[in-house]
C-alpha atoms as a printed R data frame, in Angstrom:
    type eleno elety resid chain resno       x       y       z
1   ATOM     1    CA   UNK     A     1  16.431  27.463 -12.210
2   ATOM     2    CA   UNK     A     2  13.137  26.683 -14.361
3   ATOM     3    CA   UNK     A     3  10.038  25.824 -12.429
4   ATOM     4    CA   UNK     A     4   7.893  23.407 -14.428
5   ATOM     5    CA   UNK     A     5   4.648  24.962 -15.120
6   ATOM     6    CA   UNK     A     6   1.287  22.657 -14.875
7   ATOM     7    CA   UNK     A     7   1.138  22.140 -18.636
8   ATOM     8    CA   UNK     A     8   4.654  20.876 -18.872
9   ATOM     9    CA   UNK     A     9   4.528  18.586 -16.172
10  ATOM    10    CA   UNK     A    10   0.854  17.641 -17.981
11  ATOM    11    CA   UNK     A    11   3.258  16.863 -21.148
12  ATOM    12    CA   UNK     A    12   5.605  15.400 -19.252
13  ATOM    13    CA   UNK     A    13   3.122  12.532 -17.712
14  ATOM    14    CA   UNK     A    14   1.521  12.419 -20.857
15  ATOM    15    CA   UNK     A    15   5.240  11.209 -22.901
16  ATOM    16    CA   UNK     A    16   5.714   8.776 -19.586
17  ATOM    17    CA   UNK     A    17   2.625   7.127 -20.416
18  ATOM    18    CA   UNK     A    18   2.837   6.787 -24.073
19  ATOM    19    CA   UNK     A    19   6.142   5.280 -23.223
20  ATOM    20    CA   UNK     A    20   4.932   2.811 -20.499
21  ATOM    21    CA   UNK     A    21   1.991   1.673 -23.388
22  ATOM    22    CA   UNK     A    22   4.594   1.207 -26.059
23  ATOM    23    CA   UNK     A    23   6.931  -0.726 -23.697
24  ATOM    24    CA   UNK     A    24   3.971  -3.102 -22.509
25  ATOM    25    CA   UNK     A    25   2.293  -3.261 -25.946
26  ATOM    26    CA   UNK     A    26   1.938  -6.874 -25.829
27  ATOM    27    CA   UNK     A    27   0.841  -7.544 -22.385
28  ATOM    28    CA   UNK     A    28  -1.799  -4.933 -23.136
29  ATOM    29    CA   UNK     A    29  -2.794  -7.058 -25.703
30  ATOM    30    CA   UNK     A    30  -3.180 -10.015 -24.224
31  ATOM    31    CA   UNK     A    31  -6.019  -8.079 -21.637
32  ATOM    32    CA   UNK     A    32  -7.424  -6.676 -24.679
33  ATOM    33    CA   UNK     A    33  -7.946  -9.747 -26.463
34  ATOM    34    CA   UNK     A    34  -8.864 -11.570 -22.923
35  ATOM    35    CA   UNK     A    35 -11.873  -8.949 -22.787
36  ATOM    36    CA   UNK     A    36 -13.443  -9.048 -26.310
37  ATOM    37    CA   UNK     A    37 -17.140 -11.015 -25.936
38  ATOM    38    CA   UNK     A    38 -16.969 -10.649 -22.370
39  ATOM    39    CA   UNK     A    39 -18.614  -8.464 -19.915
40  ATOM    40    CA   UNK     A    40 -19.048  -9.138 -16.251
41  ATOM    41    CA   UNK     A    41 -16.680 -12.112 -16.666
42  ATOM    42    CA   UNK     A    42 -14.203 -10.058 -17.741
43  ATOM    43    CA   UNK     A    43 -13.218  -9.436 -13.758
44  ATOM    44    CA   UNK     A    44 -12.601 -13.140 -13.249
45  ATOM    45    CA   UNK     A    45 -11.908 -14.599 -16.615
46  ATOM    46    CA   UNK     A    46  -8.854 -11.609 -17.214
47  ATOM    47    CA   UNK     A    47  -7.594 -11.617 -13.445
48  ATOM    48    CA   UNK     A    48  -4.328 -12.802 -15.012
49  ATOM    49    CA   UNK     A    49  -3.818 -10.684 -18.062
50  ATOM    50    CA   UNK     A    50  -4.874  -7.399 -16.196
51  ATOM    51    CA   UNK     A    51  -2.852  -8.010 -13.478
52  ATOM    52    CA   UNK     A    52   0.440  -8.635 -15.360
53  ATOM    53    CA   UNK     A    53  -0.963  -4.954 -17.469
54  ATOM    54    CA   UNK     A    54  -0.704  -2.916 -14.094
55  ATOM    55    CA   UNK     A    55   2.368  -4.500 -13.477
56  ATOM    56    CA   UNK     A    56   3.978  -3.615 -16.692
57  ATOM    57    CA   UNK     A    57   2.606  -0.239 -16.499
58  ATOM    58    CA   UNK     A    58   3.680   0.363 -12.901
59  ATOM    59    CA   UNK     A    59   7.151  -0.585 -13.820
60  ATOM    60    CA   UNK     A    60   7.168   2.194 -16.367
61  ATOM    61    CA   UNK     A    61   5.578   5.037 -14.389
62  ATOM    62    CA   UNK     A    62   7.360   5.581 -11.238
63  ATOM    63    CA   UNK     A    63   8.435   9.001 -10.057
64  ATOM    64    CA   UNK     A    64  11.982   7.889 -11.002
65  ATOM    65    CA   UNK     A    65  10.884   7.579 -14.707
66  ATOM    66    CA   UNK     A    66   9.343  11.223 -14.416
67  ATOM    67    CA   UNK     A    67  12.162  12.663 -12.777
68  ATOM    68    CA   UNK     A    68  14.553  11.889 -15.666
69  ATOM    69    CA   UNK     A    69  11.697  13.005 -17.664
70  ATOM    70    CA   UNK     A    70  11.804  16.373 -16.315
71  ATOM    71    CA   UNK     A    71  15.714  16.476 -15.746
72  ATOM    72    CA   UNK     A    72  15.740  15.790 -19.629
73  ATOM    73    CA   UNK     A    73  13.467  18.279 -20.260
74  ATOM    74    CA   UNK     A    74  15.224  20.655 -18.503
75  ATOM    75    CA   UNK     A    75  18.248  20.067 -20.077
76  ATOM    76    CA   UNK     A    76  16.596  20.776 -23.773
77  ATOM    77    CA   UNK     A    77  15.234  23.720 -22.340
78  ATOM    78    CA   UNK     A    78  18.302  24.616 -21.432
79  ATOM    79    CA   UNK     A    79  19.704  24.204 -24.973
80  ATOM    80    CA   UNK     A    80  16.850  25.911 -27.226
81  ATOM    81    CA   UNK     A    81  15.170  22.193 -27.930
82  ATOM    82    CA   UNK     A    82  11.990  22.956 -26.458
83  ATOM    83    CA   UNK     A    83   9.143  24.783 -28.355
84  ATOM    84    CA   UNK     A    84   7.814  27.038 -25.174
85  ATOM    85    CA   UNK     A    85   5.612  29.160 -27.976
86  ATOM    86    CA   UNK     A    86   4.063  25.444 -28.689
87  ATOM    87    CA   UNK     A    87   3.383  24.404 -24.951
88  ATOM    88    CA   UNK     A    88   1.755  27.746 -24.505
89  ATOM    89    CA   UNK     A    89  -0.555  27.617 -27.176
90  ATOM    90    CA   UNK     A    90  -1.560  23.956 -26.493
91  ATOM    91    CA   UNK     A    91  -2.237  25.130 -22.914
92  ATOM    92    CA   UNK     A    92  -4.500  27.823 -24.231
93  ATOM    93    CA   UNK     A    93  -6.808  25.725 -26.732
94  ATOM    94    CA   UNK     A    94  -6.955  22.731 -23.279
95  ATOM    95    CA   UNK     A    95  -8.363  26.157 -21.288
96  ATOM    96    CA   UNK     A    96 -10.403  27.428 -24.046
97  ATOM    97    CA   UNK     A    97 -11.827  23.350 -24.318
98  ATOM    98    CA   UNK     A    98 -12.608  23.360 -20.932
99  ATOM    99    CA   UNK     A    99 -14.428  26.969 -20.301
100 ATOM   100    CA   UNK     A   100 -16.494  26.395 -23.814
101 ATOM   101    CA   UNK     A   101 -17.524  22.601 -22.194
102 ATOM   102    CA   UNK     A   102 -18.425  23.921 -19.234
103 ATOM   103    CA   UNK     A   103 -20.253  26.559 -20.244
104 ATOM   104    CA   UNK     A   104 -23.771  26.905 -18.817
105 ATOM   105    CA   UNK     A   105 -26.645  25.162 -21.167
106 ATOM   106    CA   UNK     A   106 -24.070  23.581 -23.303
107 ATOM   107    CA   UNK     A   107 -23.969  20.006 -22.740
């Protein structure tokens, strides 16, 4: 049995969210085109629009949706689908992001 590691699961939520955008493309664009020469109105005047957004988006990003997510990835582990060498060295540049923006006098 393959425990998923931090920066699969990372990849994981990342694919589930690309996939919820694509799948509410245009209600997202209805809120985006709601907001444009607004500001502080944009909390009333968009009410609607960003409502039916989180909606849409919550529909797509339930733990359901991210457990066949991971059963699926599990399964192209399983077969030899799944670049681990890739993962890995993505992992590695995030980390080496992170320490070299936190850094001390680096800003």
């Amino acid at each position: 049995m393959h425990i998923l590691t931090r920066a699969e699961e990372e990849v994981l939520f990342k694919e589930m969210k690309a996939n919820a955008l694509k799948k509410c493309d245009p209600i997202v664009k209805e809120f985006v085109e709601c907001t444009h020469g607004k500001t502080v109105s944009v909390l009333w005047a968009c009410r609607a629009q960003h409502k039916a957004m989180n909606n849409c988006l919550m529909e797509y990003t339930t733990q359901a949706d991210m457990d066949k997510l991971k059963i699926q990835y599990l399964n192209d582990l399983a077969e030899g689908k799944v670049d681990h060498a890739k993962l890995q060295k993505e992992q590695k540049e995030k980390e080496a992001k992170l320490k070299k923006s936190s850094a001390p006098g680096v800003h």
